[in-house]
C-alpha positions as a Markdown table, in Angstrom:
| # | Residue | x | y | z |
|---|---|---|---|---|
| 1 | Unk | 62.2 | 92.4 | 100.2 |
| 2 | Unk | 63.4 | 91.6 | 96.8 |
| 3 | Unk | 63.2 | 94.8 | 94.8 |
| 4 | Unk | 64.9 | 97.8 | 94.9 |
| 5 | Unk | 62.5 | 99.7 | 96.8 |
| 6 | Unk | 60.7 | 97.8 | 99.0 |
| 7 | Unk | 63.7 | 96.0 | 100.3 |
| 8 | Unk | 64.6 | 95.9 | 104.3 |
| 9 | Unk | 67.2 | 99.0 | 104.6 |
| 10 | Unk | 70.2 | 98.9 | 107.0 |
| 11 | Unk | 70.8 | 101.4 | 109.1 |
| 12 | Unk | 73.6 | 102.8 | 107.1 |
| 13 | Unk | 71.4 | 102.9 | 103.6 |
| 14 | Unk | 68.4 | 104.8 | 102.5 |
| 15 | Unk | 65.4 | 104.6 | 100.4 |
| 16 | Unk | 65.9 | 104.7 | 96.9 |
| 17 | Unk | 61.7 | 104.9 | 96.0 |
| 18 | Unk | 61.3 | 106.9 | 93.0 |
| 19 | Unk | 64.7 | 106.7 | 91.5 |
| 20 | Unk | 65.9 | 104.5 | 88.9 |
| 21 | Unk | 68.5 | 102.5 | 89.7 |
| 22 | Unk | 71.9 | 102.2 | 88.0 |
| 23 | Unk | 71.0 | 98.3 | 87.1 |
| 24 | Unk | 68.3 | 99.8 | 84.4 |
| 25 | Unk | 71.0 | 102.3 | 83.5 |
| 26 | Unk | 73.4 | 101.7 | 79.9 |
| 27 | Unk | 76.7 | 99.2 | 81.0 |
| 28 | Unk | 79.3 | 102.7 | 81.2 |
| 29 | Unk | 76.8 | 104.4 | 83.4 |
| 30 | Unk | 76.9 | 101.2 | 85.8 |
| 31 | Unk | 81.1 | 100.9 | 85.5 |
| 32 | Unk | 81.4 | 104.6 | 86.4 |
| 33 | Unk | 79.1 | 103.9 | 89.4 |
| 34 | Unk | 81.0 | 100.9 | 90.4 |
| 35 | Unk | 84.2 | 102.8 | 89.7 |
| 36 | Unk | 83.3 | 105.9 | 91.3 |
| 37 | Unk | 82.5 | 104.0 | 94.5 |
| 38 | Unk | 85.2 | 102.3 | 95.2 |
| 39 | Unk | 87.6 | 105.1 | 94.5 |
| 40 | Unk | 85.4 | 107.1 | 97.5 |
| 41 | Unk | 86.0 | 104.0 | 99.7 |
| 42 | Unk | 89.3 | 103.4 | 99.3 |
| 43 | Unk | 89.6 | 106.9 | 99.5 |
| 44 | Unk | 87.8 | 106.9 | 102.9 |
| 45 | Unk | 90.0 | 104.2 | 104.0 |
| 46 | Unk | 92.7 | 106.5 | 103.0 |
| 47 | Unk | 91.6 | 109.6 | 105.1 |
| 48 | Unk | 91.2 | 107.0 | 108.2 |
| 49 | Unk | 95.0 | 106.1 | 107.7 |
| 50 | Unk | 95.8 | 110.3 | 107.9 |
| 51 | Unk | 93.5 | 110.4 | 110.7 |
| 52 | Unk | 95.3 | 107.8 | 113.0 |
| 53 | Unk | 98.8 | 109.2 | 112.0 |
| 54 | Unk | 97.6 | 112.8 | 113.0 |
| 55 | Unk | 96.6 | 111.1 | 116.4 |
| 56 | Unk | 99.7 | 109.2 | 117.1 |
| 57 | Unk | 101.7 | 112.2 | 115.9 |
| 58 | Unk | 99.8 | 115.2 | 117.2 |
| 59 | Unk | 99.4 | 115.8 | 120.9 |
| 60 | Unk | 96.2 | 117.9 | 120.7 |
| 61 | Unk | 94.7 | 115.4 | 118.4 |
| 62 | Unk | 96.1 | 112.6 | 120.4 |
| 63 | Unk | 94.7 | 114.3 | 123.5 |
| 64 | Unk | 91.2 | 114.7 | 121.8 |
| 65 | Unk | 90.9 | 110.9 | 121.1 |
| 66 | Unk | 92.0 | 110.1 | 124.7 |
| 67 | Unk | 88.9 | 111.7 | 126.1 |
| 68 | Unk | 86.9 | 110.4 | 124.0 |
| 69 | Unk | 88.0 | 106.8 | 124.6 |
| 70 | Unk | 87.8 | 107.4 | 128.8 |
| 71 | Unk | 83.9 | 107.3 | 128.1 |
| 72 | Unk | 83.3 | 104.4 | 126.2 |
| 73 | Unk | 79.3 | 105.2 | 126.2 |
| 74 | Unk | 80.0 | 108.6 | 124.3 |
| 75 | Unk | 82.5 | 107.1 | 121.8 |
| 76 | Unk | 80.0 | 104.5 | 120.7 |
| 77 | Unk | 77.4 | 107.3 | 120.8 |
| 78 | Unk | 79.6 | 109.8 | 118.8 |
| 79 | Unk | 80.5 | 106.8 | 116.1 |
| 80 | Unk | 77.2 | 105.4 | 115.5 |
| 81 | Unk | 75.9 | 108.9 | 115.3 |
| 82 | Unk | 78.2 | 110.0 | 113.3 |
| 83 | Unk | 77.8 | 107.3 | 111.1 |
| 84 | Unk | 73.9 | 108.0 | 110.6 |
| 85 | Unk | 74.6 | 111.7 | 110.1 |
| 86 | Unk | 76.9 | 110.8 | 107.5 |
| 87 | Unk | 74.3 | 108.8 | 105.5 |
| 88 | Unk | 71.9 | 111.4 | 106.5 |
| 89 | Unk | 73.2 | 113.9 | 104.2 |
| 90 | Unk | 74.8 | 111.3 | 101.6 |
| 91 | Unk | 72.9 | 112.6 | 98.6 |
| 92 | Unk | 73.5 | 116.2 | 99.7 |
| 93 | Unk | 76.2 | 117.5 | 97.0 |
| 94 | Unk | 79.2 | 118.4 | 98.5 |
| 95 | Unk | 77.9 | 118.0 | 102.2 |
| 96 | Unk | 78.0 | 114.3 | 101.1 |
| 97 | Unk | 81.8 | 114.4 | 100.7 |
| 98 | Unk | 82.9 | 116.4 | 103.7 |
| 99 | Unk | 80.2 | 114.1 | 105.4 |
| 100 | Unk | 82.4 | 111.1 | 104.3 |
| 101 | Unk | 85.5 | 112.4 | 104.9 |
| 102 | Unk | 84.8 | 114.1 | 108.4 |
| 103 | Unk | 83.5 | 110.6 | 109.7 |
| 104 | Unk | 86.3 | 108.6 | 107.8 |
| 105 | Unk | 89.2 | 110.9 | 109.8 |
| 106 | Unk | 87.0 | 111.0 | 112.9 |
| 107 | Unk | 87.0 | 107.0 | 112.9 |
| 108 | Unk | 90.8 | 107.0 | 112.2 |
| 109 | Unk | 91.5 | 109.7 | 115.1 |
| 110 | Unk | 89.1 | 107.6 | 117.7 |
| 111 | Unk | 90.7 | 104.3 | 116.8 |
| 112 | Unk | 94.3 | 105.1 | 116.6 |
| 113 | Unk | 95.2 | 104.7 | 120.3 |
| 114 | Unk | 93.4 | 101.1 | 120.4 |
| 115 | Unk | 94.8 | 100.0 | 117.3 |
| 116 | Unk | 98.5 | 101.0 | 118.5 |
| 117 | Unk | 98.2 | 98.9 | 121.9 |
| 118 | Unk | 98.8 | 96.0 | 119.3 |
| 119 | Unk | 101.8 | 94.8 | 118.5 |
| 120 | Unk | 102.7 | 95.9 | 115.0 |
| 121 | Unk | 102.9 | 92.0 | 113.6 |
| 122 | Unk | 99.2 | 91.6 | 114.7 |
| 123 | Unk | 97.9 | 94.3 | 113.0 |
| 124 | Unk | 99.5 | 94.1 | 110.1 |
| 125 | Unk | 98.3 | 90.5 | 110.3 |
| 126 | Unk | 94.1 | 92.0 | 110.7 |
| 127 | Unk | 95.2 | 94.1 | 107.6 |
| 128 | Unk | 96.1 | 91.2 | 105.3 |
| 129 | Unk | 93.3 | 89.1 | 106.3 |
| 130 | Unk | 90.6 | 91.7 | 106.4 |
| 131 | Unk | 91.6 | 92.6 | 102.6 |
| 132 | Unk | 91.3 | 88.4 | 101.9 |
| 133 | Unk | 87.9 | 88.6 | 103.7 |
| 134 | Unk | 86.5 | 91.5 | 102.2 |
| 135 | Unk | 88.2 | 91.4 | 98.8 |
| 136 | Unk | 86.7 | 87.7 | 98.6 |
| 137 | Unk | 83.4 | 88.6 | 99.3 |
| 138 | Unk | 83.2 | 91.6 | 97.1 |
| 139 | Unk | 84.6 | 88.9 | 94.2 |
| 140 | Unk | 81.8 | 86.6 | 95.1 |
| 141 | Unk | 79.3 | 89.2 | 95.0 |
| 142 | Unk | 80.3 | 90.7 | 91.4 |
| 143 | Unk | 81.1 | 87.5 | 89.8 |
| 144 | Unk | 78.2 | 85.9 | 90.9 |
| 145 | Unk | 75.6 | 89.4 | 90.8 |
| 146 | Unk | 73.2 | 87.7 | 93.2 |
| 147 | Unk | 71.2 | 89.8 | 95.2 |
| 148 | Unk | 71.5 | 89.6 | 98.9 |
| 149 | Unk | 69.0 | 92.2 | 99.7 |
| 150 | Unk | 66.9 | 89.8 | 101.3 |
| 151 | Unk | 69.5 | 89.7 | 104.1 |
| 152 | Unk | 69.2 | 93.3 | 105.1 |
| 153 | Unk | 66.5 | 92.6 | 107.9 |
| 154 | Unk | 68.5 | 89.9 | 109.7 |
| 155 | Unk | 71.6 | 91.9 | 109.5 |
| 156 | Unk | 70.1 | 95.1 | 110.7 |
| 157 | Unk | 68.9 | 92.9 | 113.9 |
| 158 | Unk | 72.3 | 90.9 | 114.4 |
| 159 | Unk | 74.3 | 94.4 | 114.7 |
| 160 | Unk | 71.5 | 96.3 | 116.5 |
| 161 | Unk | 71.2 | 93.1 | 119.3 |
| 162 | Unk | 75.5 | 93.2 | 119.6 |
| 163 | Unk | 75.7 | 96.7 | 120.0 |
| 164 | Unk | 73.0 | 97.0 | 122.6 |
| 165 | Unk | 75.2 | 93.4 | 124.1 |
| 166 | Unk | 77.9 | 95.5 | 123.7 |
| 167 | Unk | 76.6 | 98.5 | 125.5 |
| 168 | Unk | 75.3 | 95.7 | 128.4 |
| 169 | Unk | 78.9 | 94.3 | 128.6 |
| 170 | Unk | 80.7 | 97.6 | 128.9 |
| 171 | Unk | 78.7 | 99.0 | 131.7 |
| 172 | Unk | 77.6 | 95.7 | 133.8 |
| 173 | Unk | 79.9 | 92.8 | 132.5 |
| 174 | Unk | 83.0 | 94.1 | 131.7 |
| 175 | Unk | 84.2 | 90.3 | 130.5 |
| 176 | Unk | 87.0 | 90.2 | 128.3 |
| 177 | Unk | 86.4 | 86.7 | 127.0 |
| 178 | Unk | 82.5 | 87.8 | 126.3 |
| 179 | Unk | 83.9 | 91.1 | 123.7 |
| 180 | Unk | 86.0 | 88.5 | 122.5 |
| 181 | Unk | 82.9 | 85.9 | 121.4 |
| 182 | Unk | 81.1 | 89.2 | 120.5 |
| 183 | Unk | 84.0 | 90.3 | 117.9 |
| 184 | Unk | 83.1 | 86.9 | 116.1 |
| 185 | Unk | 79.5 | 88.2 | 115.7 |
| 186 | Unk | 80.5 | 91.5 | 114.4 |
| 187 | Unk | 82.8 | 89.8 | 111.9 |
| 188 | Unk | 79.8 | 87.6 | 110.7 |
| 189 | Unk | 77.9 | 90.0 | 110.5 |
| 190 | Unk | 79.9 | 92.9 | 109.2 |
| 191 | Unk | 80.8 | 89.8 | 106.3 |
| 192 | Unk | 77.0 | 89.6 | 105.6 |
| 193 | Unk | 77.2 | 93.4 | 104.8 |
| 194 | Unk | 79.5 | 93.3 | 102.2 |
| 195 | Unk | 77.3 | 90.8 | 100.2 |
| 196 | Unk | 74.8 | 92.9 | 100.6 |
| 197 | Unk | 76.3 | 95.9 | 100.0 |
| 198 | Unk | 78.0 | 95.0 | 96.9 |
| 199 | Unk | 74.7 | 93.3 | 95.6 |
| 200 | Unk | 72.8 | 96.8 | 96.3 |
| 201 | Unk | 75.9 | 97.9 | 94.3 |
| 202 | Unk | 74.7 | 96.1 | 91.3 |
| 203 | Unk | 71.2 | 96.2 | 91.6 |
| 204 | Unk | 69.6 | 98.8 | 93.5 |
| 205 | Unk | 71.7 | 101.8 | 94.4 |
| 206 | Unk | 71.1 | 105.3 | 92.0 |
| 207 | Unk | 73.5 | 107.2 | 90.3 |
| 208 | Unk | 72.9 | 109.5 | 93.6 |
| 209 | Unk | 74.2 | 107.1 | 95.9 |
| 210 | Unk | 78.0 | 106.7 | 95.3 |
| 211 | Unk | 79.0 | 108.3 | 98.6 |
| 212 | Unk | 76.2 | 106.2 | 100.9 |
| 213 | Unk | 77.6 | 102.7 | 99.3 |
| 214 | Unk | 81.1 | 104.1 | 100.0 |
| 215 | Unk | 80.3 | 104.6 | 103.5 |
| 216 | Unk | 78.4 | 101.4 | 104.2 |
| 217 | Unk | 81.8 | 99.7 | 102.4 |
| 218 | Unk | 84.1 | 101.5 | 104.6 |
| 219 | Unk | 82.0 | 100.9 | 107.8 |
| 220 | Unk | 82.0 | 97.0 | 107.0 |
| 221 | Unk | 85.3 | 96.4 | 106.5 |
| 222 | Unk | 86.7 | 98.3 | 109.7 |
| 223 | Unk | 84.0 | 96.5 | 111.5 |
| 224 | Unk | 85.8 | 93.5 | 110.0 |
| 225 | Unk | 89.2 | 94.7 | 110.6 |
| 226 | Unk | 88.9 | 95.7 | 114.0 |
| 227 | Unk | 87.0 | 92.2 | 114.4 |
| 228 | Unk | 89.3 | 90.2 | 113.3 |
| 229 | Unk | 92.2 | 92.4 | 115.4 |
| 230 | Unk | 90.7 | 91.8 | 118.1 |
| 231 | Unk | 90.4 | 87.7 | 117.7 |
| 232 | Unk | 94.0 | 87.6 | 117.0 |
| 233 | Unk | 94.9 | 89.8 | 120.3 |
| 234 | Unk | 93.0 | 86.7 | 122.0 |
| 235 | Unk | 91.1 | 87.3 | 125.2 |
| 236 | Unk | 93.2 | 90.1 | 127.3 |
């Protein structure tokens, strides 16, 4: 699980066998990689940001987001399958892009309800401290350029098993205090993906895959903001 291509792959990557990573590639090829993936990410970030205003400011939109929330089960459905559709078609040119952006607004538009039944001090509070998370881990992983693909079986497993507790709590549990404990999980976990994403980043990721690390960047940090939103709101 070591090399680029025989590595465990998350469920928001995929196989790179038969390409030629951007590691082997001259030092200006591997900035512009680096460069051009974070400007899609925080550019995804940026298109979930429009997305939530449009829903707090847009009854139709608003309305759409409502009835998706009143069913739990099809928002997780319609999130997580979004999200593997996205990937799906992430080396698709220019399907790859709307596919970013389509998923980036539709997580901004699903979310922006939830997020506004904090108070504004709190969030603001999960912003700051989700940019110290992730910003410090995405140091630690460039600074230091080890590779954490050997971690992508044991993450893959950790979110799998809290979205299927998830799922289990929703429908049968329904215990505030256990989606609190689980939003712990999801920031550990969702923390472990950054390494790993970041190290991919640097090691095993093709010039073809800009869009797909940009995705799996902007799923792991608003897994870790919503995470860490959700610890501060305590157990309601």
């Amino acid at each position: 699980m070591n090399s680029g291509y025989d590595r465990q792959e998350s469920p928001f990557t995929q196989s790179t066998l038969g390409a030629t990573s951007v590691a082997m590639s001259p030092a200006d090829v591997q900035l512009n990689f680096i460069r051009k993936t974070y400007v899609l990410f925080m550019a995804g970030i940026l298109t979930a940001v429009l997305g939530g205003v449009a829903c707090l400011k847009i009854e139709p939109v608003a309305m759409f987001a409502l009835a998706i929330l009143k069913n739990p089960l099809l928002a997780i459905l319609l999130i997580v399958g979004g999200s593997m559709g996205a990937q799906a078609v992430a080396r698709v040119e220019g399907l790859n892009y709307f596919a970013l952006f389509a998923f980036t607004a539709l997580i901004g538009i699903v979310f922006a309800p939830i997020i506004a039944s904090y108070a504004p001090e709190v969030v603001g509070q999960a912003g700051f401290l989700t940019v110290i998370v992730f910003g410090s881990l995405t140091a630690y992983a460039l600074v230091t350029r080890k590779d954490f693909s050997f971690m992508g079986g044991m993450l893959f497993i950790g979110m799998i098993t809290l979205v299927l507790a998830g799922i289990a709590n929703m429908l049968f549990f329904k215990s505030s205090g256990f989606s609190y404990w689980m939003a712990w999980g999801v920031l550990f976990f969702s923390s472990g993906y950054v390494l790993y994403q970041t190290s991919n980043i640097l090691h095993h990721y093709t010039a073809r895959d800009s869009v797909a690390a940009a995705l799996g960047l902007f799923i792991s940090f608003f897994n870790i903001f919503m995470s860490i939103l959700r610890i501060l709101g305590g157990r309601r």
